[in-house]
N, C-alpha and C positions, 0 to 999 in steps of 0.2 A: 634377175631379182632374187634365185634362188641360192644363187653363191653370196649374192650381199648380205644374205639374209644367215649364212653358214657363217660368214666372217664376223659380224658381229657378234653371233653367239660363242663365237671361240673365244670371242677377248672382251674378259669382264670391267677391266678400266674402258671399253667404248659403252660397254651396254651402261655400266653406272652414270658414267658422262651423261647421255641420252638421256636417264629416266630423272639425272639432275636438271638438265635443260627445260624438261618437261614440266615437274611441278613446279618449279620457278617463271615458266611460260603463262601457266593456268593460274599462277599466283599473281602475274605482272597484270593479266587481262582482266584480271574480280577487281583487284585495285585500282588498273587506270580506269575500268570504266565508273568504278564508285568517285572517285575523284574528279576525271571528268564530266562528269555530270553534274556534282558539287560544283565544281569550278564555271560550268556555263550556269548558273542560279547563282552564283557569285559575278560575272560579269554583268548578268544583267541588272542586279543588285549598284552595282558600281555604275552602270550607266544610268541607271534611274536617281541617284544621290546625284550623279555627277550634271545631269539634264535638269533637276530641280534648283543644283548650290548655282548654275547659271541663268535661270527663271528667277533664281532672286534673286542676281546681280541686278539683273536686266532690269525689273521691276524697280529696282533700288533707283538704278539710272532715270528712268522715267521718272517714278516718283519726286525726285531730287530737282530733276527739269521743272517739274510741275511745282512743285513748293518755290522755286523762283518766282516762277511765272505769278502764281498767285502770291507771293508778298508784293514785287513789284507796283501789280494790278490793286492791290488792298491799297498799298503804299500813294501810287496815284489819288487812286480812290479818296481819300482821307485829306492830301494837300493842295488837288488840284480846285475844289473850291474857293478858295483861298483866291485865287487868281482867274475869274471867270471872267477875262476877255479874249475877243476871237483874236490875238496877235497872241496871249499868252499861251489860249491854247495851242497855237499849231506850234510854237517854240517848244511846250510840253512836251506833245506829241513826238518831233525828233527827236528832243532831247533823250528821251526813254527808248528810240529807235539805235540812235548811235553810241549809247551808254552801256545797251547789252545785248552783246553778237548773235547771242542765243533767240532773237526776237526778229521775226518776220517784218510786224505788222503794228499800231498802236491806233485806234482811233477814238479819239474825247467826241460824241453824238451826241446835239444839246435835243432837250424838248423841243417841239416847234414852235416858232415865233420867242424862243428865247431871245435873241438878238432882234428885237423887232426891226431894225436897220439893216438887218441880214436878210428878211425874210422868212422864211416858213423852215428852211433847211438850212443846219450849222453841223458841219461835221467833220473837224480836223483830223486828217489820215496823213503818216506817215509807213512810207514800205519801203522794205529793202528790196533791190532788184539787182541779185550781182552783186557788182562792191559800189553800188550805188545807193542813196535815199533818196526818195522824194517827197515833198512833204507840200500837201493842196490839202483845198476845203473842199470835199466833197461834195455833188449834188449837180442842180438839183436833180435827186430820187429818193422813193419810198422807203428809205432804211428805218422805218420804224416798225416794217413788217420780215425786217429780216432778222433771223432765227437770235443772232448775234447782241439786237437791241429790244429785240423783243422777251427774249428771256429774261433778263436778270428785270426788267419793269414790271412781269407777271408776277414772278418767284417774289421779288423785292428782295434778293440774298445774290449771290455772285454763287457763279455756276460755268462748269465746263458744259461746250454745245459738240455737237458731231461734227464730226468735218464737213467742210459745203465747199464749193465752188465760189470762188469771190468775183468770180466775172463779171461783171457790169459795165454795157455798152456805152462810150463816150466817158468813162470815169477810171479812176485811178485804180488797177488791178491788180492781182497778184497771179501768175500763167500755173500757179500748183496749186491742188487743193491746200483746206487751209484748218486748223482746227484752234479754236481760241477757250481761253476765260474770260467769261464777262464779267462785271463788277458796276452794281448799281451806284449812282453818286448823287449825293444827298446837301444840298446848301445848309446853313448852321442854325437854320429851322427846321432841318430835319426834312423837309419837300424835297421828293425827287424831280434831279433838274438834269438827267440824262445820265448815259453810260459809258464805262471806259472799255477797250477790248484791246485787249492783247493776242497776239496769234500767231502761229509754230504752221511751218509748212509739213505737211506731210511727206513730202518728198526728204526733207531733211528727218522727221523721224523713220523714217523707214533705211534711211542710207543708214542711219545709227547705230539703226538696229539686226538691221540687215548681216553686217559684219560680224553676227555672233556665229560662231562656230563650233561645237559640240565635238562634230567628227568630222571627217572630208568631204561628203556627200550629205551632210546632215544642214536642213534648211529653215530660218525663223518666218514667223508668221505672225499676224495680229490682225483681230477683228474687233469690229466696234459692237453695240450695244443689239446690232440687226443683223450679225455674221458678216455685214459685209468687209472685203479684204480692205487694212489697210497699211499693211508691212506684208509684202510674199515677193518671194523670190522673178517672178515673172509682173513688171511691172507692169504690161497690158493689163492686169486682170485688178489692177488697185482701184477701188471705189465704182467697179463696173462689176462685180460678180463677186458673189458670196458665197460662205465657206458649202453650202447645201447646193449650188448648181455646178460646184466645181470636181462634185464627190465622182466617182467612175460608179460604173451600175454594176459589180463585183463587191465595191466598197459602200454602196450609199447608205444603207442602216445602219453600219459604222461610224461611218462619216457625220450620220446625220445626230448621230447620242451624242459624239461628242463635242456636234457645232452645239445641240443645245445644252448641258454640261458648259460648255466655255460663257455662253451668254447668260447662262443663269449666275454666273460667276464663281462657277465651281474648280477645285484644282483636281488634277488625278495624270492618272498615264493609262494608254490604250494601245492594243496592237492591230494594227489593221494593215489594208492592199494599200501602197500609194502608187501609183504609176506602175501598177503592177510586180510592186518588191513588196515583201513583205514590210512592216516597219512598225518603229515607237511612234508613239505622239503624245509628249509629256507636255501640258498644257497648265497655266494658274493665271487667276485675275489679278488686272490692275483696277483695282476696284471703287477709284475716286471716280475715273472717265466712264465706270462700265465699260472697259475695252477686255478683251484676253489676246495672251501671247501665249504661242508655243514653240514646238522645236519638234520636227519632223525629222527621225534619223530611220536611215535601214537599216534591217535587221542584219543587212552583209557586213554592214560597217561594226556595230557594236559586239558580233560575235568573229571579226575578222582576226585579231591575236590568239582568238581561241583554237580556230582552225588552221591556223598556220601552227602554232603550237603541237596543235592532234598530229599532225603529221610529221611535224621534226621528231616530237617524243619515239611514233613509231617506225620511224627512220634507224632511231638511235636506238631503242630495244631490239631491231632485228640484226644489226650491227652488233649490238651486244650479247644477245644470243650465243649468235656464230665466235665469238670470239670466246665466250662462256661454256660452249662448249668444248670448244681447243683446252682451254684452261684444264676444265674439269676432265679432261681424257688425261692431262699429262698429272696435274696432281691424283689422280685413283694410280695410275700408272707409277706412282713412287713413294705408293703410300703406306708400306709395313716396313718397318725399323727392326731392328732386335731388341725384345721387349725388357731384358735385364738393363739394358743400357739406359732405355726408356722411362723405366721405373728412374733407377740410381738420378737420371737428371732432371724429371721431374720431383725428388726430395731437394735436389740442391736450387730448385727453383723457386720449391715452397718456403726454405731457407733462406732469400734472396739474394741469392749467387745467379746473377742472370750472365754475367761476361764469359763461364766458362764455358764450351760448348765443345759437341760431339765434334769429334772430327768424322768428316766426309766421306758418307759407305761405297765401297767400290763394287757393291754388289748389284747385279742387276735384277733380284728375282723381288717379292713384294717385300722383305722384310731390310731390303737396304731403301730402296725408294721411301719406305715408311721413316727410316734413317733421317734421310735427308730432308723430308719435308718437315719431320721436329725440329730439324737445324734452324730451317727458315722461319717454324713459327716462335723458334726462342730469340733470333733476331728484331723480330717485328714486338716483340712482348718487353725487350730492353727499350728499344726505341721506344715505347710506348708509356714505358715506366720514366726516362725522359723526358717525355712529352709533359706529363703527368705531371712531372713537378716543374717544368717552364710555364704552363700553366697553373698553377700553386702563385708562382713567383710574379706572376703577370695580375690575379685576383687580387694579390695582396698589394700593387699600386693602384690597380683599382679601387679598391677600400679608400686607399690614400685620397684619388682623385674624386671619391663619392665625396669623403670630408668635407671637401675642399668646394665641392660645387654645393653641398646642405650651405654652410658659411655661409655663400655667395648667395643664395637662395633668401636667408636671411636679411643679409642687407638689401636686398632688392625687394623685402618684404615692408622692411622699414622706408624705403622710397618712397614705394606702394602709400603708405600708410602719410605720410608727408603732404605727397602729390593728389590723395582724396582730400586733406583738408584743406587744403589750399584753394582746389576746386571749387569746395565747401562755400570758402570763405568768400571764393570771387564771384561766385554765381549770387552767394545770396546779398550781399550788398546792391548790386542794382534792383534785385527783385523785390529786395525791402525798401528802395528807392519807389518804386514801378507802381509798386502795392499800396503803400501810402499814399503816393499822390493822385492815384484813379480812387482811393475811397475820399481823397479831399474834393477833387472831382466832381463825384459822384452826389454827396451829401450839399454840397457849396458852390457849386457853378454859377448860379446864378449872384449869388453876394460876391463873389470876386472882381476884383477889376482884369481887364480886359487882358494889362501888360502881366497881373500876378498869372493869368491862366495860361498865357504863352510863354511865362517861365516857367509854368510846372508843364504842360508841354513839351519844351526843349530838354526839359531834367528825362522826362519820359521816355523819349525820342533815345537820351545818350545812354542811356540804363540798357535800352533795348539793345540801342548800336554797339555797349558793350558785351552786352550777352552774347549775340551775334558774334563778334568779333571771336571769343573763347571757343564758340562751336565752330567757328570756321578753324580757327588754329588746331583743335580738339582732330575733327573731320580730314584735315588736310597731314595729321600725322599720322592717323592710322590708315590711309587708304594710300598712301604713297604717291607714285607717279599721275601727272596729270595731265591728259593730252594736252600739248601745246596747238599754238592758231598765228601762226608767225603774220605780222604786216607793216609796211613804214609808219612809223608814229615821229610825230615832228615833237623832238625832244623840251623844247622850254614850254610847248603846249602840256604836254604831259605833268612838266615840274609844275605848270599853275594848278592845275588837276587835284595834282594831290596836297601844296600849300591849301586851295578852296575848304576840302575836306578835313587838314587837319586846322585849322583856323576857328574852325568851331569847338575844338577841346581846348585850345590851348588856355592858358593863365593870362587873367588880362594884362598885368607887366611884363608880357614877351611878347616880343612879335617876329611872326616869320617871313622872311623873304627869299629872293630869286636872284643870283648872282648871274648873271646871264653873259656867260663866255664866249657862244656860240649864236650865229643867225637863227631868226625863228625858222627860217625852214632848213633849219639842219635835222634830219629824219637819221632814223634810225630800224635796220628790220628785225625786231622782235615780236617776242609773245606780250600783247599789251594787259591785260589780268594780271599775267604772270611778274612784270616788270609794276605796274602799281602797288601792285601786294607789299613786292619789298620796299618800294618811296614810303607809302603807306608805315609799314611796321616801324622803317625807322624816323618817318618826323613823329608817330605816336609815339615812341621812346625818348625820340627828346623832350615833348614835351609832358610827359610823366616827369621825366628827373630837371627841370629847366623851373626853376620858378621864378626866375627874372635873367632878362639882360635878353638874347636874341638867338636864333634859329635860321641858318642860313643854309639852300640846297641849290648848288650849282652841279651845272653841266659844261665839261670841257671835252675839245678831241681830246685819247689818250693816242700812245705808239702803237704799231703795228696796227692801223685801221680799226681803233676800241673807241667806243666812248665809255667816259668817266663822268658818274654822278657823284658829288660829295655832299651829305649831311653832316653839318658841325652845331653845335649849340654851346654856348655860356654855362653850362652847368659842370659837375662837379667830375672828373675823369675818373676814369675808371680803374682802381688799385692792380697795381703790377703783379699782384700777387693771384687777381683773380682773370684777370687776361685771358688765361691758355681755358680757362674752363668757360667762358661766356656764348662758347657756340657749342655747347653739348646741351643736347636735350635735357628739358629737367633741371635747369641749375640756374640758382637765383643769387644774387652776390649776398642776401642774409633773407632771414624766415619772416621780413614785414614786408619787405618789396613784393607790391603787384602785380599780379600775372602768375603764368605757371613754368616760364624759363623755356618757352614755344619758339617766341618768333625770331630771334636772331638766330638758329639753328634751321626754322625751315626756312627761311631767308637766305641765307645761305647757300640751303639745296636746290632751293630755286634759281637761283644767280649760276651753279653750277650745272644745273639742267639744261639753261639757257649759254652755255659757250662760254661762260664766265667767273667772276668770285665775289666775294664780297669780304673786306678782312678792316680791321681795326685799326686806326692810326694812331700808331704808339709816338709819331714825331710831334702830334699837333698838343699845341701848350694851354691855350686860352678854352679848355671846356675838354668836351670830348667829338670826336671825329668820324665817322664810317666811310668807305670807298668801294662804290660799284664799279667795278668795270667789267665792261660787255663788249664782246665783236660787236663791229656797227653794221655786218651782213655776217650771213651764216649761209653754210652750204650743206644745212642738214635739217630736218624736220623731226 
């Protein structure tokens, strides 16, 4: 130790090395640890934004579930008086079972002895079971005491219930808990004459929801309006134990603030034990059901980049060290020049003569090493000055390219501005539709005739369905891709489907029909939403542009194992000029045509989602033409 201790002091390029190593050491460690420290208060920052923007997806998703459910059910609600007999009903019933995939369950409960030829119990259920329906008349039992039919008759308002168990011995059940909206239903005197209920398995929202994922080890959760579980990772424990007997006795005061925080329908974030890891628990209401969801992550996971990070950093600082101080030994070691030379080529540098340079000291004591390491630092000082103006010359296309994107900016400004009044214009025209005829309605009900009220009704009804229509095209462009639900759909089934629907918009001097190429049980395996959507968008187009003569949608085999749907109509084709731009978003063939230039673009992307295209037939002469064609199986989901 004592000679190491002699040799360092004899050589002033090692000892200056060292005391360089040193406060650059003491310099790195004030700094990483202020930064890292910033930097874990910034992840956890980033995990609490990033736990919250998927608490309001999630919510969003639910949400979105439940406003189906409940227009649906309102939607029942309103037309199935209309048709109050026990054959109509149980037809309702499926029909609303097999119309939307999203739906368990449906059952129309009349008062007792409504059907006096029924007897005391009338209550049309239809259930999905599988890729099954079944659709009976319930009874005889007491369902006027269950939660389902007994609420919305209390309340007299439609109302989500907790989830219950639908089990009933010797009757038609569903094997998962079940959670519904009920909706009271009212004859055209206003007397309540039973209720409709809609209902969502729980097993199916929990699979839903379940698959959110935050971090790798990080787990979703949901409880109802009493803690208890009805989304957790461990499905034993769903509808059987609640968020307060589930808590560990390290964690239970924890546990216990922010089961009641969630059921008060509070949001926040918490740190607490779970299974003995430390962790988040970023939690918000859904606050139509009174339910909460949260997101349960460890704390290993959301501070795990951090700590991998800590270590590579000081990996690579003590690597750097050692090599810093190699460095800084040989630079002190060559670092005095001859200082005439020194001056003379620092004027010729202030001058901007950077190319001329010392030549090469052959000295080895400190004032050639000083030499040579000027040499180096006028090389690096050119290069830099280089640099200097390739950057110059790089900023000034940038300029260019800022131009060029303000412009661009502009015109997308003027889009902007186009596409709000259009919106403007589309929205309010049904809603001054909508608005009018509920205050004729409203004032005049009674002095109308029967057929005036069931045409302003049906005006009602379309206003609505086109509102709708806008927010679904609106919804479906800015949220992008849509889980698909692939299954055989028997193809001339489906083309009557959507003729049914569009039949009611169209112009009394058209009519549409079904060219029928193919057997009706020629199937086909797609996404059936996803494949209406475009029937749909295109016989509503034709019959927008069609005001006489006919509407025809056939289905044929195409090649290579495709089926081909084709929509044509008698109306007017479409100019060759505007062709190439009919499928970009936003683009209308001129500023009176209605709509917002939506659906033949997401039409499109859909048909493209689905294994397939959809494109324009520029051969067909008598109107204008559309061509679906789809694989008739797919080998991908």
């Amino acid at each position: 130790m004592k000679h190491l201790f002699h040799f360092i002091q004899k050589r002033l390029s090692l000892r200056l090395g060292l005391l360089i190593v040193f406060i650059i050491t003491m310099g790195f460690i004030i700094l990483f640890n202020f930064l890292f420290s910033h930097g874990k208060e910034y992840l956890q920052k980033v995990a609490i934004e990033r736990a919250e923007q998927l608490l309001d997806n999630t919510a969003v998703r639910i949400n979105g579930i439940m406003d189906d459910t409940e227009m649906i059910t309102n939607y029942l609600a309103a037309t199935t008086p209309n048709h109050l007999y026990p054959d109509s009903l149980l037809a309702i019933s499926r029909r609303a079972v097999e119309k939307y995939d999203f739906l368990t369950g449906v059952a129309i409960s009349m008062e007792p002895y409504y059907f006096p030829e029924m007897g005391r119990y009338y209550s049309a259920y239809s259930l999905r079971q599988d890729d099954t329906i079944t659709t009976v008349r319930e009874g005889p039992f007491e369902y006027f005491e269950k939660v389902w039919y007994k609420t919305p008759r209390t309340l007299g308002a439609a109302s989500w219930v907790d989830c219950f168990d639908d089990y009933n011995e010797g009757t038609l059940s569903s094997r998962d808990i079940l959670t519904s909206f009920c909706c009271p239903m009212r004859d055209v005197d206003g007397k309540y004459v039973g209720s409709i209920t809609t209902s969502l398995t729980l097993k199916w929202l929990s699979e839903s929801f379940s698959t959110i994922k935050s971090y790798p080890n990080s787990a979703a959760i949901m409880i109802d309006n009493t803690g208890t579980y009805m989304v957790h990772p461990d499905t034993a424990k769903l509808y059987k134990e609640t968020v307060f007997s589930d808590a560990a006795p390290e964690s239970r005061s924890d546990i216990e603030s922010i089961g009641k925080a969630m059921i008060a329908g509070r949001s926040g974030m918490a740190k607490t034990i779970v299974d003995g890891h430390d962790s988040f628990i970023f939690y918000r209401p859904v606050e139509r059901a009174g339910w909460s969801i949260a997101i349960v992550c460890p704390a290993s996971d959301v501070f795990r980049r951090y700590y991998q990070l800590l270590a590579t950093v000081w990996i690579i600082i003590g690597i750097g060290l050692l090599l810093l101080l190699l460095c800084s030994y040989q630079i002190v070691r060559r670092a005095v020049l001859p200082l005439k030379q020194l001056s003379n080529q620092a004027q010729l540098i202030a001058d901007g003569h950077f190319e001329e340079v010392l030549p090469a000291s052959t000295r080895h004591d400190c004032i050639g090493r000083l030499t040579n390491c000027f040499i180096a630092m006028q090389h690096s000082l050119a290069k830099s000055v280089k640099n200097i103006r390739q950057v110059n010359a790089e900023l000034e296309q940038r300029n260019k390219e800022l131009a060029k994107a303000y412009q661009l900016k502009i015109e997308a400004d003027e889009k902007k501005n186009i596409f709000i009044q259009d919106m403007s214009h589309q929205i309010r025209t049904p809603l001054n539709i909508i608005c009018g005829f509920t205050q004729v309605l409203t004032t005049s009900r009674d002095e109308l005739p029967q057929e005036d009220v069931d045409d302003i009704t049906f005006r009602i009804m379309s206003s609505a369905k086109a509102i709708n229509h806008i927010s679904r095209m609106l919804s479906t462009s800015s949220i992008g891709e849509n889980k698909q639900s692939f299954t055989y759909l028997r193809c001339n089934e489906l083309c009557r489907e959507a003729i049914a629907a569009a039949t009611l918009q169209k112009p009394d001097n058209v009519s549409i029909g079904l060219d029928c190429a193919v057997s009706d049980d020629f199937t086909i395996y797609t996404d059936r939403k996803a494949l209406r959507s475009i029937l749909d968008e295109l016989l509503d187009n034709a019959c927008k542009f069609t005001s006489e003569g006919a509407i025809t949608i056939c289905c044929q085999p195409g090649e290579n194992d495709t089926v081909v749907f084709s929509v044509s109509n008698t109306g007017a084709c479409i100019p060759e000029e505007a062709r190439d731009r009919i499928f970009i978003e936003f683009t209308k063939l001129d500023a009176f045509t209605e709509g917002f230039g939506l659906g033949l673009s997401l039409s499109r992307h859909t048909a493209r989602q689905l294994g397939g295209d959809l494109i324009y037939d520029e051969t067909y002469q008598d109107g204008t033409q559309f061509i679906l064609t789809l694989p008739r199986k797919v080998s991908f989901l």
